[in-house]
KOLVOGU-297871 format. One record per residue (C-alpha): x, y, z. Coordinates in steps of 0.001 Angstrom, whole numbers, plus 500000, padded with zeros to 6 digits. Example, Ala and Ser with C-alpha at 12.3 -4.5 7.8 and 13.67 -1.06 7.14 Angstrom:
BEGIN
512300_495500_507800;
513670_498940_507140;
***
This chain:
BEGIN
931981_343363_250623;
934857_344360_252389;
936471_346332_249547;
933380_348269_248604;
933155_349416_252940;
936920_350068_252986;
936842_352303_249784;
933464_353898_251413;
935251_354666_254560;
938143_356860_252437;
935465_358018_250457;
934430_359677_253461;
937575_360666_255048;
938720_362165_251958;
935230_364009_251695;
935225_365486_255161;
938805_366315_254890;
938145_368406_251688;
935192_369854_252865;
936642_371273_256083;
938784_374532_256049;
942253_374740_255383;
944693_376786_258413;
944938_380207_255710;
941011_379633_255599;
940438_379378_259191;
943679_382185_259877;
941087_384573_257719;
938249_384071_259439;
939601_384734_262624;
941534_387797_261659;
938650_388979_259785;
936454_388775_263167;
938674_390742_265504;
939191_393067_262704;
935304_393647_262932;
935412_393661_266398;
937984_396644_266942;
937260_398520_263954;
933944_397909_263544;
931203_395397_262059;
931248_395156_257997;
935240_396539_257899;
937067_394821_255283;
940634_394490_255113;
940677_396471_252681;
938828_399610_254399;
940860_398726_256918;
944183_398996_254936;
942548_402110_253328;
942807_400984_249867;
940023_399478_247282;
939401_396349_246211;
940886_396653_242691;
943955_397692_244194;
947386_396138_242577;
949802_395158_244431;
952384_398692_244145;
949071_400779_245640;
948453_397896_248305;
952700_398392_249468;
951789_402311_249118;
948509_402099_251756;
950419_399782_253991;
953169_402079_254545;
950892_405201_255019;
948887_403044_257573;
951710_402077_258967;
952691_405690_259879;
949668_406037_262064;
949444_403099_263683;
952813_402512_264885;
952849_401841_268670;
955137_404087_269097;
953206_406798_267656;
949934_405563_269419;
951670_405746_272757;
952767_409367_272486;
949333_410493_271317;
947759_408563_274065;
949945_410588_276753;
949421_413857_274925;
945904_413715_275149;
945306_412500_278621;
947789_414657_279653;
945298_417578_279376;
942841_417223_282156;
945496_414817_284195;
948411_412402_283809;
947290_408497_282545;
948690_405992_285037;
950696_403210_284237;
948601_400962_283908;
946061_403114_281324;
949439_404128_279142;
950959_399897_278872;
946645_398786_278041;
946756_401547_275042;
950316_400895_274187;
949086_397366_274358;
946377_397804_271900;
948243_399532_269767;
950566_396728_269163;
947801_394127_268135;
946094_396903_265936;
949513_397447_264135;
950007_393635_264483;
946707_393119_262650;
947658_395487_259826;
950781_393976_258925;
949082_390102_258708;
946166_392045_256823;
948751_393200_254009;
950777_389700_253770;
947129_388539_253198;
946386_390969_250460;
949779_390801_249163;
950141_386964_249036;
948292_384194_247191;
945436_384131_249985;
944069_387642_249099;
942547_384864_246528;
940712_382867_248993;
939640_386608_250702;
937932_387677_247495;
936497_384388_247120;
934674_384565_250703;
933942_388297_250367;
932121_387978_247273;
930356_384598_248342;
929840_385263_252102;
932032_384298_255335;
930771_381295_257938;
929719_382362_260977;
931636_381185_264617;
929293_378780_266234;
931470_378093_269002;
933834_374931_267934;
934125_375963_264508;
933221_378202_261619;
929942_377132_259875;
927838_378959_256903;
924249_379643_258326;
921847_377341_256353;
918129_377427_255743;
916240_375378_258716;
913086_374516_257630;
910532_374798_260809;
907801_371778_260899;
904881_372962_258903;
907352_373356_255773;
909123_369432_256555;
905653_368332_256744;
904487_369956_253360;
907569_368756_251895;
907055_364939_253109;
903548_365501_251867;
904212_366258_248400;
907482_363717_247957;
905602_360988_249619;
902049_361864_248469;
902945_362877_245455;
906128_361284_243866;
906297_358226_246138;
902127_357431_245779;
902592_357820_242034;
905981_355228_241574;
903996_352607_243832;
900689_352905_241408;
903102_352609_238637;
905082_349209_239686;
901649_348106_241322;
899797_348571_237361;
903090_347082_235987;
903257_344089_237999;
899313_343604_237396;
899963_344110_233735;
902292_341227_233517;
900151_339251_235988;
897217_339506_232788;
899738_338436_230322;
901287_335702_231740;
897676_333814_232428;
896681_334987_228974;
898995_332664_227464;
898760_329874_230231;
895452_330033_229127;
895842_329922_225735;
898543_327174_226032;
896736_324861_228087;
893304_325210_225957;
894306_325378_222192;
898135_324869_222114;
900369_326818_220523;
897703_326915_217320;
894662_329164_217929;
891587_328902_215076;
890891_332450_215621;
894003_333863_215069;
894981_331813_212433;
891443_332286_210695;
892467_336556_210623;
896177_335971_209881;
895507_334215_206818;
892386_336390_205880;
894655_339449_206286;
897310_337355_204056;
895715_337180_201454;
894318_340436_201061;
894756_341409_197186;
897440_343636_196588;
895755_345880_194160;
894114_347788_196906;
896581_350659_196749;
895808_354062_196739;
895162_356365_194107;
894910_359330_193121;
891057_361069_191750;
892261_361282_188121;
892754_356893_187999;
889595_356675_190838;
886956_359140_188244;
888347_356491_185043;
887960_352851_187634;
884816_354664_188172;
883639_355025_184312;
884353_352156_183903;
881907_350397_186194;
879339_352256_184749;
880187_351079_181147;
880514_347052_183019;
876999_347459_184550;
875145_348616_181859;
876386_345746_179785;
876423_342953_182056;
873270_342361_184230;
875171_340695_187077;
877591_342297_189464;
880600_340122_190827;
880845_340614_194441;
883492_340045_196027;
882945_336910_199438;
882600_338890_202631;
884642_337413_205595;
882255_335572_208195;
882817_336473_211811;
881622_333592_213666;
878991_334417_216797;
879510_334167_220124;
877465_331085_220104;
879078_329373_217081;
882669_329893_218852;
884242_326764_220669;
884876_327605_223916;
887131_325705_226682;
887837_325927_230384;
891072_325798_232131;
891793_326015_235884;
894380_328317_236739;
897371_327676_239306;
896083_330424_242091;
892091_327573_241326;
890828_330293_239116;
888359_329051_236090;
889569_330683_232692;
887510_330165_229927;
888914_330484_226108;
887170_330790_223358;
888672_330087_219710;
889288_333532_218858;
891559_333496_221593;
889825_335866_224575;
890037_335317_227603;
887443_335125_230514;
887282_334639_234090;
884793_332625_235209;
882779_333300_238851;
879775_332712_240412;
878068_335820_242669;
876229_335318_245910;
872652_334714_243996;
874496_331901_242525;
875049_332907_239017;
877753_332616_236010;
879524_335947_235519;
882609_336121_233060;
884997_338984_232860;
887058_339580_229824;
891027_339557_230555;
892878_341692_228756;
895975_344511_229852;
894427_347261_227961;
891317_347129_230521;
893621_348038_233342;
894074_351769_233137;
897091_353612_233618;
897647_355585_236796;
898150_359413_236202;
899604_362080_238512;
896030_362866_239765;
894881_359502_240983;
898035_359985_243868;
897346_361200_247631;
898469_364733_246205;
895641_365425_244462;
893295_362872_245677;
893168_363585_249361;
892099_367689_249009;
889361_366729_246614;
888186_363989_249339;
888343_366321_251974;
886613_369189_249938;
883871_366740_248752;
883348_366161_252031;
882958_369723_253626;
880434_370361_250706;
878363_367622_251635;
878079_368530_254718;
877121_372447_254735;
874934_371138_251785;
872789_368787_254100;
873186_371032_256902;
870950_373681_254625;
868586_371341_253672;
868217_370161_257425;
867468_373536_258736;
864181_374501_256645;
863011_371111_257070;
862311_371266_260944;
859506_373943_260739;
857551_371177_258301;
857650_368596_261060;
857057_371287_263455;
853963_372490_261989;
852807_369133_262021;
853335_368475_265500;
851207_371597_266559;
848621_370520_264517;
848315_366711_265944;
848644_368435_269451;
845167_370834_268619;
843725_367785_267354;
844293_365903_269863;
842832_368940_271997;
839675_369086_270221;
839649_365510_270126;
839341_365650_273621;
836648_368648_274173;
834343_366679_271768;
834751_364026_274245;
834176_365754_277195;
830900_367666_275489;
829664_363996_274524;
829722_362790_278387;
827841_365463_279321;
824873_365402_277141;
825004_361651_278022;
824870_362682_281797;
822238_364942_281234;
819714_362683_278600;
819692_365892_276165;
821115_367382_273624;
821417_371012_275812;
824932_372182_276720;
825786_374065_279770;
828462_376760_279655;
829895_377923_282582;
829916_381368_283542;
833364_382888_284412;
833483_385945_287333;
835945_388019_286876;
836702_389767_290443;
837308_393571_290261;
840580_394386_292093;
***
Protein backbone atom coordinates (compact mmCIF):
# COMPACT_ATOMS: atom_id res chain seq x y z
CA UNK A 1 0.00 0.00 0.00
CA UNK A 2 2.66 2.20 0.67
CA UNK A 3 4.61 1.55 -2.55
CA UNK A 4 1.66 1.91 -4.87
CA UNK A 5 0.95 5.86 -2.86
CA UNK A 6 4.69 6.63 -3.00
CA UNK A 7 5.00 5.76 -6.79
CA UNK A 8 1.47 7.76 -7.17
CA UNK A 9 2.89 10.74 -5.50
CA UNK A 10 6.03 10.87 -8.30
CA UNK A 11 3.60 9.97 -10.70
CA UNK A 12 2.25 13.22 -10.02
CA UNK A 13 5.20 15.30 -9.44
CA UNK A 14 6.70 14.12 -12.51
CA UNK A 15 3.28 14.88 -14.34
CA UNK A 16 2.89 18.43 -13.13
CA UNK A 17 6.49 19.07 -13.63
CA UNK A 18 6.21 18.05 -17.37
CA UNK A 19 3.16 19.66 -17.91
CA UNK A 20 4.24 23.10 -16.70
CA UNK A 21 6.40 25.43 -18.96
CA UNK A 22 9.93 25.35 -19.27
CA UNK A 23 12.02 29.15 -18.57
CA UNK A 24 12.60 29.47 -22.89
CA UNK A 25 8.71 28.69 -22.86
CA UNK A 26 7.73 31.13 -20.33
CA UNK A 27 10.89 33.77 -21.69
CA UNK A 28 8.58 33.57 -25.11
CA UNK A 29 5.56 34.28 -23.83
CA UNK A 30 6.55 37.18 -22.10
CA UNK A 31 8.60 38.68 -24.85
CA UNK A 32 5.96 37.86 -27.21
CA UNK A 33 3.39 40.04 -24.99
CA UNK A 34 5.35 43.26 -24.72
CA UNK A 35 6.20 42.79 -28.26
CA UNK A 36 2.32 43.04 -28.86
CA UNK A 37 2.03 45.62 -26.56
CA UNK A 38 4.55 48.22 -28.20
CA UNK A 39 4.19 47.22 -31.64
CA UNK A 40 0.94 46.24 -31.73
CA UNK A 41 -1.64 43.24 -31.08
CA UNK A 42 -1.13 40.09 -33.60
CA UNK A 43 2.86 41.26 -34.36
CA UNK A 44 4.96 38.32 -34.67
CA UNK A 45 8.52 38.26 -34.25
CA UNK A 46 8.85 37.79 -37.33
CA UNK A 47 6.85 41.02 -38.67
CA UNK A 48 8.57 42.45 -36.17
CA UNK A 49 12.10 41.43 -37.41
CA UNK A 50 10.69 42.20 -40.93
CA UNK A 51 11.33 38.91 -42.37
CA UNK A 52 8.85 35.77 -43.21
CA UNK A 53 8.32 32.84 -41.65
CA UNK A 54 10.20 30.56 -44.09
CA UNK A 55 13.09 32.61 -43.61
CA UNK A 56 16.67 30.64 -43.25
CA UNK A 57 18.85 31.55 -41.09
CA UNK A 58 21.48 33.91 -43.69
CA UNK A 59 18.03 36.15 -44.51
CA UNK A 60 17.09 36.13 -40.65
CA UNK A 61 21.18 37.66 -39.90
CA UNK A 62 20.35 39.96 -43.11
CA UNK A 63 16.79 41.50 -41.47
CA UNK A 64 18.41 41.75 -38.11
CA UNK A 65 21.10 43.92 -39.22
CA UNK A 66 18.81 46.18 -41.41
CA UNK A 67 16.51 46.46 -38.28
CA UNK A 68 19.14 47.06 -36.40
CA UNK A 69 20.04 50.24 -38.39
CA UNK A 70 16.79 51.84 -37.45
CA UNK A 71 16.36 51.05 -34.21
CA UNK A 72 19.57 51.81 -32.69
CA UNK A 73 19.16 54.16 -29.67
CA UNK A 74 21.41 56.16 -30.87
CA UNK A 75 19.68 56.76 -34.00
CA UNK A 76 16.21 56.97 -32.18
CA UNK A 77 17.56 59.70 -29.95
CA UNK A 78 18.71 62.01 -32.73
CA UNK A 79 15.44 61.63 -34.63
CA UNK A 80 13.55 62.24 -31.50
CA UNK A 81 15.43 65.75 -31.03
CA UNK A 82 15.14 66.55 -34.72
CA UNK A 83 11.62 66.35 -34.76
CA UNK A 84 10.62 68.05 -31.59
CA UNK A 85 12.99 70.45 -32.30
CA UNK A 86 10.57 72.01 -34.86
CA UNK A 87 7.81 73.62 -32.95
CA UNK A 88 10.19 73.73 -29.59
CA UNK A 89 13.11 72.06 -27.81
CA UNK A 90 12.11 68.42 -25.85
CA UNK A 91 13.20 68.69 -22.22
CA UNK A 92 15.26 66.39 -20.52
CA UNK A 93 13.19 64.48 -19.24
CA UNK A 94 10.98 63.81 -22.77
CA UNK A 95 14.60 63.15 -24.69
CA UNK A 96 16.10 60.23 -21.60
CA UNK A 97 11.90 58.53 -21.69
CA UNK A 98 12.38 58.18 -25.72
CA UNK A 99 16.01 57.39 -25.51
CA UNK A 100 14.74 55.06 -22.88
CA UNK A 101 12.33 53.32 -25.07
CA UNK A 102 14.44 53.05 -27.61
CA UNK A 103 16.80 50.91 -25.74
CA UNK A 104 14.14 48.19 -24.72
CA UNK A 105 12.72 48.29 -28.39
CA UNK A 106 16.33 47.60 -29.71
CA UNK A 107 16.75 45.34 -26.60
CA UNK A 108 13.68 43.38 -27.71
CA UNK A 109 14.96 42.96 -31.27
CA UNK A 110 18.16 41.53 -30.49
CA UNK A 111 16.46 38.64 -27.90
CA UNK A 112 13.80 38.32 -30.84
CA UNK A 113 16.69 37.22 -33.35
CA UNK A 114 18.70 34.86 -30.74
CA UNK A 115 15.14 33.37 -30.56
CA UNK A 116 14.73 32.92 -34.25
CA UNK A 117 18.25 32.12 -34.71
CA UNK A 118 18.59 29.48 -31.91
CA UNK A 119 16.94 26.12 -31.24
CA UNK A 120 13.78 27.91 -29.57
CA UNK A 121 12.56 29.50 -32.88
CA UNK A 122 11.32 25.62 -32.65
CA UNK A 123 9.19 25.96 -29.68
CA UNK A 124 7.97 29.64 -31.41
CA UNK A 125 6.64 27.86 -34.48
CA UNK A 126 5.23 25.26 -32.41
CA UNK A 127 3.01 27.88 -30.31
CA UNK A 128 2.36 30.08 -33.36
CA UNK A 129 0.90 27.43 -35.33
CA UNK A 130 -1.00 25.82 -32.26
CA UNK A 131 -1.94 29.00 -30.29
CA UNK A 132 -0.14 30.91 -27.25
CA UNK A 133 -1.72 30.72 -23.39
CA UNK A 134 -3.10 33.59 -22.25
CA UNK A 135 -1.62 35.64 -18.80
CA UNK A 136 -4.16 35.04 -16.13
CA UNK A 137 -2.31 36.80 -13.60
CA UNK A 138 0.13 34.08 -11.77
CA UNK A 139 0.82 32.26 -14.79
CA UNK A 140 0.27 31.56 -18.44
CA UNK A 141 -2.80 29.29 -19.08
CA UNK A 142 -4.53 28.16 -22.59
CA UNK A 143 -8.25 29.38 -22.45
CA UNK A 144 -10.43 26.19 -22.25
CA UNK A 145 -14.06 25.51 -23.03
CA UNK A 146 -16.29 26.18 -19.68
CA UNK A 147 -19.31 24.55 -20.03
CA UNK A 148 -22.21 26.88 -18.34
CA UNK A 149 -24.96 24.71 -16.26
CA UNK A 150 -27.62 23.80 -18.71
CA UNK A 151 -24.80 21.95 -20.88
CA UNK A 152 -23.17 20.04 -17.30
CA UNK A 153 -26.64 19.16 -16.64
CA UNK A 154 -27.40 17.66 -20.20
CA UNK A 155 -24.18 16.02 -20.02
CA UNK A 156 -24.86 14.32 -16.43
CA UNK A 157 -28.20 13.50 -17.96
CA UNK A 158 -27.14 11.50 -20.77
CA UNK A 159 -23.86 9.73 -18.91
CA UNK A 160 -25.94 8.98 -15.93
CA UNK A 161 -29.33 8.44 -17.64
CA UNK A 162 -28.09 6.96 -20.33
CA UNK A 163 -24.76 4.97 -19.94
CA UNK A 164 -24.88 4.61 -16.14
CA UNK A 165 -28.98 3.49 -16.14
CA UNK A 166 -28.09 1.02 -18.88
CA UNK A 167 -24.69 -0.79 -16.98
CA UNK A 168 -26.95 -1.04 -13.70
CA UNK A 169 -29.95 -2.89 -15.80
CA UNK A 170 -27.24 -4.94 -17.23
CA UNK A 171 -25.42 -6.29 -13.84
CA UNK A 172 -29.03 -6.09 -12.22
CA UNK A 173 -30.41 -8.85 -15.35
CA UNK A 174 -27.00 -10.60 -14.89
CA UNK A 175 -27.09 -11.11 -11.31
CA UNK A 176 -30.94 -12.19 -11.68
CA UNK A 177 -29.87 -14.50 -14.44
CA UNK A 178 -27.56 -16.41 -12.25
CA UNK A 179 -29.98 -16.08 -9.32
CA UNK A 180 -32.53 -18.50 -11.88
CA UNK A 181 -29.75 -20.84 -12.51
CA UNK A 182 -28.40 -21.50 -9.41
CA UNK A 183 -32.08 -22.55 -7.85
CA UNK A 184 -32.66 -24.39 -11.10
CA UNK A 185 -30.21 -26.88 -10.19
CA UNK A 186 -30.79 -26.72 -6.30
CA UNK A 187 -33.94 -27.69 -7.43
CA UNK A 188 -33.17 -30.24 -9.57
CA UNK A 189 -30.54 -31.65 -7.11
CA UNK A 190 -32.59 -31.82 -4.17
CA UNK A 191 -35.76 -33.43 -6.13
CA UNK A 192 -34.33 -36.02 -8.68
CA UNK A 193 -30.52 -36.11 -8.03
CA UNK A 194 -28.10 -35.81 -10.35
CA UNK A 195 -30.39 -38.32 -12.78
CA UNK A 196 -33.46 -36.60 -14.29
CA UNK A 197 -36.19 -39.13 -16.25
CA UNK A 198 -36.91 -36.40 -18.58
CA UNK A 199 -33.75 -35.61 -19.74
CA UNK A 200 -32.49 -38.86 -19.89
CA UNK A 201 -35.80 -40.10 -21.69
CA UNK A 202 -34.74 -37.21 -24.82
CA UNK A 203 -30.97 -37.86 -24.57
CA UNK A 204 -31.31 -41.35 -25.36
CA UNK A 205 -34.28 -40.83 -27.86
CA UNK A 206 -32.05 -38.30 -29.67
CA UNK A 207 -29.17 -41.14 -29.38
CA UNK A 208 -30.46 -43.31 -31.11
CA UNK A 209 -31.78 -41.52 -33.91
CA UNK A 210 -30.89 -43.70 -37.17
CA UNK A 211 -28.14 -42.43 -39.00
CA UNK A 212 -29.51 -42.86 -42.42
CA UNK A 213 -31.44 -39.68 -42.14
CA UNK A 214 -28.95 -37.68 -44.17
CA UNK A 215 -29.69 -35.47 -46.77
CA UNK A 216 -30.01 -35.92 -50.28
CA UNK A 217 -30.12 -34.68 -53.16
CA UNK A 218 -33.78 -34.83 -55.68
CA UNK A 219 -32.16 -37.27 -58.15
CA UNK A 220 -31.70 -40.26 -54.94
CA UNK A 221 -35.16 -38.56 -53.15
CA UNK A 222 -37.47 -39.03 -56.92
CA UNK A 223 -35.74 -43.06 -56.97
CA UNK A 224 -36.45 -43.62 -52.58
CA UNK A 225 -39.62 -42.26 -53.82
CA UNK A 226 -40.35 -44.96 -56.76
CA UNK A 227 -39.62 -47.12 -54.84
CA UNK A 228 -42.32 -46.80 -52.21
CA UNK A 229 -44.69 -46.83 -54.77
CA UNK A 230 -43.45 -50.21 -56.22
CA UNK A 231 -43.37 -51.50 -51.96
CA UNK A 232 -47.03 -50.38 -51.53
CA UNK A 233 -48.56 -51.73 -54.33
CA UNK A 234 -47.11 -55.09 -53.48
CA UNK A 235 -47.36 -55.28 -49.89
CA UNK A 236 -50.74 -54.32 -48.27
CA UNK A 237 -49.20 -53.19 -44.98
CA UNK A 238 -47.05 -50.16 -44.38
CA UNK A 239 -44.24 -50.37 -41.61
CA UNK A 240 -44.40 -47.36 -39.56
CA UNK A 241 -41.96 -46.36 -37.86
CA UNK A 242 -42.92 -45.99 -33.31
CA UNK A 243 -43.61 -42.33 -32.68
CA UNK A 244 -41.93 -40.97 -29.45
CA UNK A 245 -44.62 -40.47 -26.55
CA UNK A 246 -44.46 -37.16 -24.77
CA UNK A 247 -45.89 -37.81 -21.49
CA UNK A 248 -48.85 -35.16 -20.24
CA UNK A 249 -48.72 -32.83 -17.80
CA UNK A 250 -50.77 -35.07 -15.70
CA UNK A 251 -48.84 -38.32 -16.30
CA UNK A 252 -45.47 -36.38 -15.21
CA UNK A 253 -44.14 -37.01 -11.55
CA UNK A 254 -43.88 -34.00 -9.97
CA UNK A 255 -41.97 -33.05 -6.53
CA UNK A 256 -41.69 -30.12 -4.17
CA UNK A 257 -38.67 -28.66 -2.65
CA UNK A 258 -38.39 -25.69 -0.25
CA UNK A 259 -35.89 -23.31 -1.18
CA UNK A 260 -33.22 -21.61 1.25
CA UNK A 261 -34.80 -17.81 0.96
CA UNK A 262 -38.70 -20.60 2.23
CA UNK A 263 -39.68 -20.51 -1.36
CA UNK A 264 -41.79 -23.77 -2.65
CA UNK A 265 -40.19 -25.09 -6.03
CA UNK A 266 -41.92 -27.64 -7.65
CA UNK A 267 -40.09 -30.13 -10.31
CA UNK A 268 -41.51 -32.10 -12.51
CA UNK A 269 -39.60 -35.14 -14.29
CA UNK A 270 -38.86 -33.41 -17.36
CA UNK A 271 -36.92 -31.24 -15.33
CA UNK A 272 -38.97 -27.59 -15.25
CA UNK A 273 -39.10 -25.70 -12.81
CA UNK A 274 -42.02 -23.89 -10.95
CA UNK A 275 -42.59 -21.59 -8.22
CA UNK A 276 -45.21 -22.31 -6.19
CA UNK A 277 -47.62 -19.33 -4.43
CA UNK A 278 -50.79 -18.81 -3.21
CA UNK A 279 -52.71 -15.20 -4.16
CA UNK A 280 -54.91 -13.28 -1.78
CA UNK A 281 -58.25 -15.39 -2.90
CA UNK A 282 -56.28 -18.21 -1.64
CA UNK A 283 -55.32 -20.08 -4.67
CA UNK A 284 -52.29 -22.28 -6.23
CA UNK A 285 -50.45 -20.27 -8.88
CA UNK A 286 -47.10 -21.73 -10.39
CA UNK A 287 -44.68 -19.77 -12.45
CA UNK A 288 -42.28 -21.44 -14.74
CA UNK A 289 -38.42 -20.61 -13.91
CA UNK A 290 -36.36 -20.36 -16.54
CA UNK A 291 -33.39 -17.41 -17.65
CA UNK A 292 -34.68 -17.09 -21.07
CA UNK A 293 -38.07 -15.53 -19.53
CA UNK A 294 -36.09 -12.66 -18.14
CA UNK A 295 -35.59 -10.28 -21.01
CA UNK A 296 -32.63 -8.45 -21.81
CA UNK A 297 -32.42 -4.74 -21.11
CA UNK A 298 -31.82 -2.57 -24.30
CA UNK A 299 -30.62 1.04 -24.63
CA UNK A 300 -34.31 2.21 -24.67
CA UNK A 301 -35.62 0.76 -21.46
CA UNK A 302 -32.81 3.46 -19.64
CA UNK A 303 -33.91 7.00 -18.10
CA UNK A 304 -32.61 8.40 -21.58
CA UNK A 305 -35.21 7.36 -23.48
CA UNK A 306 -37.70 6.36 -20.97
CA UNK A 307 -38.24 9.54 -19.06
CA UNK A 308 -39.23 11.95 -22.43
CA UNK A 309 -41.68 9.32 -23.54
CA UNK A 310 -43.19 9.40 -19.79
CA UNK A 311 -43.31 12.92 -19.76
CA UNK A 312 -44.77 13.21 -23.38
CA UNK A 313 -47.38 10.47 -22.58
CA UNK A 314 -48.28 12.46 -20.01
CA UNK A 315 -48.82 16.00 -21.63
CA UNK A 316 -50.99 14.07 -24.25
CA UNK A 317 -53.17 12.75 -21.77
CA UNK A 318 -53.80 15.62 -20.42
CA UNK A 319 -54.72 18.18 -23.40
CA UNK A 320 -56.57 14.95 -24.57
CA UNK A 321 -58.98 14.91 -21.46
CA UNK A 322 -58.89 18.52 -21.23
CA UNK A 323 -60.83 18.43 -24.90
CA UNK A 324 -63.09 15.98 -23.99
CA UNK A 325 -63.89 17.93 -20.65
CA UNK A 326 -64.76 21.10 -22.34
CA UNK A 327 -67.78 19.94 -24.72
CA UNK A 328 -69.02 17.89 -22.02
CA UNK A 329 -70.15 20.80 -19.62
CA UNK A 330 -72.90 22.22 -21.97
CA UNK A 331 -74.58 18.41 -21.70
CA UNK A 332 -74.82 18.72 -17.95
CA UNK A 333 -75.66 22.25 -18.40
CA UNK A 334 -78.56 21.73 -20.52
CA UNK A 335 -79.74 19.41 -18.11
CA UNK A 336 -79.62 21.58 -15.26
CA UNK A 337 -81.82 24.28 -17.05
CA UNK A 338 -84.17 21.85 -17.82
CA UNK A 339 -84.67 20.33 -14.07
CA UNK A 340 -84.73 24.10 -12.99
CA UNK A 341 -88.07 24.81 -15.61
CA UNK A 342 -89.38 21.72 -14.31
CA UNK A 343 -89.12 22.36 -11.20
CA UNK A 344 -90.79 25.85 -12.15
CA UNK A 345 -93.72 24.39 -13.71
CA UNK A 346 -93.77 21.92 -11.12
CA UNK A 347 -94.47 24.57 -8.92
CA UNK A 348 -97.18 26.77 -11.00
CA UNK A 349 -99.21 23.50 -11.33
CA UNK A 350 -99.11 23.58 -7.68
CA UNK A 351 -100.01 26.87 -7.05
CA UNK A 352 -103.05 26.63 -9.88
CA UNK A 353 -104.20 23.36 -7.90
CA UNK A 354 -104.59 25.41 -4.43
CA UNK A 355 -106.55 27.74 -5.95
CA UNK A 356 -109.25 25.86 -7.60
CA UNK A 357 -109.25 24.00 -4.21
CA UNK A 358 -109.80 27.47 -2.48
CA UNK A 359 -112.34 28.36 -4.75
CA UNK A 360 -114.56 24.70 -5.03
CA UNK A 361 -114.28 25.05 -9.04
CA UNK A 362 -112.56 24.29 -11.71
CA UNK A 363 -112.48 28.36 -12.93
CA UNK A 364 -109.08 30.09 -12.90
CA UNK A 365 -108.57 33.67 -12.20
CA UNK A 366 -105.87 35.61 -14.06
CA UNK A 367 -104.77 38.66 -12.85
CA UNK A 368 -104.83 41.68 -14.77
CA UNK A 369 -101.49 43.61 -15.04
CA UNK A 370 -101.68 47.83 -15.35
CA UNK A 371 -99.17 49.07 -16.99
CA UNK A 372 -98.81 52.94 -15.85
CA UNK A 373 -98.15 55.40 -18.75
CA UNK A 374 -95.11 57.56 -17.86
Amino acid sequence: MKCALVSAYIFTVLFVIVASWSKEDQEIFRLRHEVEATEGPGVTFYDFLGTKPSANHDEINKAYRRKSRTLHPDKVKRQFITEKSVKRKPTKAETRAAAKAASDRFARLGIVANILRGPGRERYDHFLNYGFPTWKGTGFYYARFRPGLRTVLAGLFVLVGGVGHWIALYLSWKRQREFIIRYIKFARHTAWGDSIPGLEETSASTATMPAEVQAVNRRQRRMQEKDNKKEKKVTAKKTMKPATVIPSESARNRKRVVAENGKILVVDSSGDVYLEQVDEDGETQEFLLHPDELPKPSFTDTALCQLPVWAYSIIITRVFHRKQATPAENPEDEEELDAADSGRDNFELLESDKKTAENGSNRTYRKKKNHKTK
